[in-house]
ROLUMLO-558506 format. One record per residue (C-alpha): residue in one letter; y, x, z. Coordinates in nm, 4 decimals. Last residue first. Layout:
! residues N
resn	v	u	w
A	Y	X	Z
...
END
This chain:
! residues 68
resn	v	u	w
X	1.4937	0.4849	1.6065
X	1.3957	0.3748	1.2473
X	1.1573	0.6506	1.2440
X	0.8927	0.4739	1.3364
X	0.5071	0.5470	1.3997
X	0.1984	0.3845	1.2272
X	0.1407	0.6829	1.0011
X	-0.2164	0.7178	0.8219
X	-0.3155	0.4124	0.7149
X	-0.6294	0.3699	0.6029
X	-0.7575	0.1319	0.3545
X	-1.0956	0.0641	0.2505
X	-1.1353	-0.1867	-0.0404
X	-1.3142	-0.5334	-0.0416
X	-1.0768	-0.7370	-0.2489
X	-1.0261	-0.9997	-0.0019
X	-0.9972	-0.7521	0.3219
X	-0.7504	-0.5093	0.0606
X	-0.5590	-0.8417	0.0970
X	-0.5142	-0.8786	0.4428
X	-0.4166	-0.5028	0.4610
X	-0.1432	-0.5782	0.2278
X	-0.0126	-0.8782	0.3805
X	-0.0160	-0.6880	0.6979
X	0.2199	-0.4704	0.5819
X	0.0785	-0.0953	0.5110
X	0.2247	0.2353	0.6269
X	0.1889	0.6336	0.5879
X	-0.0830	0.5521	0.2879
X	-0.4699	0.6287	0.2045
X	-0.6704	0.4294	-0.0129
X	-1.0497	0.4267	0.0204
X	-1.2553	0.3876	-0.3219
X	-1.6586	0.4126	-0.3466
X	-1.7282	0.3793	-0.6912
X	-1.9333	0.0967	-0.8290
X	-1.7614	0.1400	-1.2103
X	-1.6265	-0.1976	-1.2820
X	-1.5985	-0.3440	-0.8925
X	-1.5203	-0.0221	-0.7227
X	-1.2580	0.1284	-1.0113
X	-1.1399	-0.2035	-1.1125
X	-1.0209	-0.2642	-0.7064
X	-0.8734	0.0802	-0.7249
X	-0.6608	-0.0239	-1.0405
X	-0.6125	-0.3544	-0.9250
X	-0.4368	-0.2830	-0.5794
X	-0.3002	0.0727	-0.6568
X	-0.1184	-0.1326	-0.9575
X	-0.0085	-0.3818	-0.7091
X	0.1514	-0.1661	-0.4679
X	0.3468	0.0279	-0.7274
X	0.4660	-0.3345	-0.9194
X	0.5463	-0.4909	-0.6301
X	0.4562	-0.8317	-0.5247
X	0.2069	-0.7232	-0.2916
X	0.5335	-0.5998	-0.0713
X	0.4347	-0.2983	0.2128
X	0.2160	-0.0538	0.0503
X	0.3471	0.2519	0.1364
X	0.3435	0.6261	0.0703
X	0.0451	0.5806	-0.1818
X	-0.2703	0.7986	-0.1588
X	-0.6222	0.7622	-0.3575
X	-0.9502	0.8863	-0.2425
X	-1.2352	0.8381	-0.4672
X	-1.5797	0.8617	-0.3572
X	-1.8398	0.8608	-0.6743
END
């Protein structure tokens, strides 16, 4: 099964949001072999680093600023 999942932002590991999308998508591929890609505006790159270790597809979809 695909599953696509969106999350405005993943941008701290240590919160609780970004960490349940973490482990629950990482349960979903590892548990039940289902192909998971998360979708959010923004990621940090301590958050892409990590979906590298746990093997998950992320995309982010909005690189721009609006902090100008």
């Amino acid at each position: 099964m695909e599953i696509a999942w969106f999350h405005s932002h993943l941008l701290h590991l240590n919160s609780g949001g970004t960490r349940f999308v973490f482990e629950t998508c990482h349960g979903l591929s590892q548990t039940y072999h289902h192909d998971v890609t998360i979708y959010c505006d923004t990621a940090s790159e301590e958050s892409m680093q990590h979906e590298r270790e746990l093997d998950i597809k992320l995309v982010e979809l909005d690189t721009s600023s609006t902090n100008s």
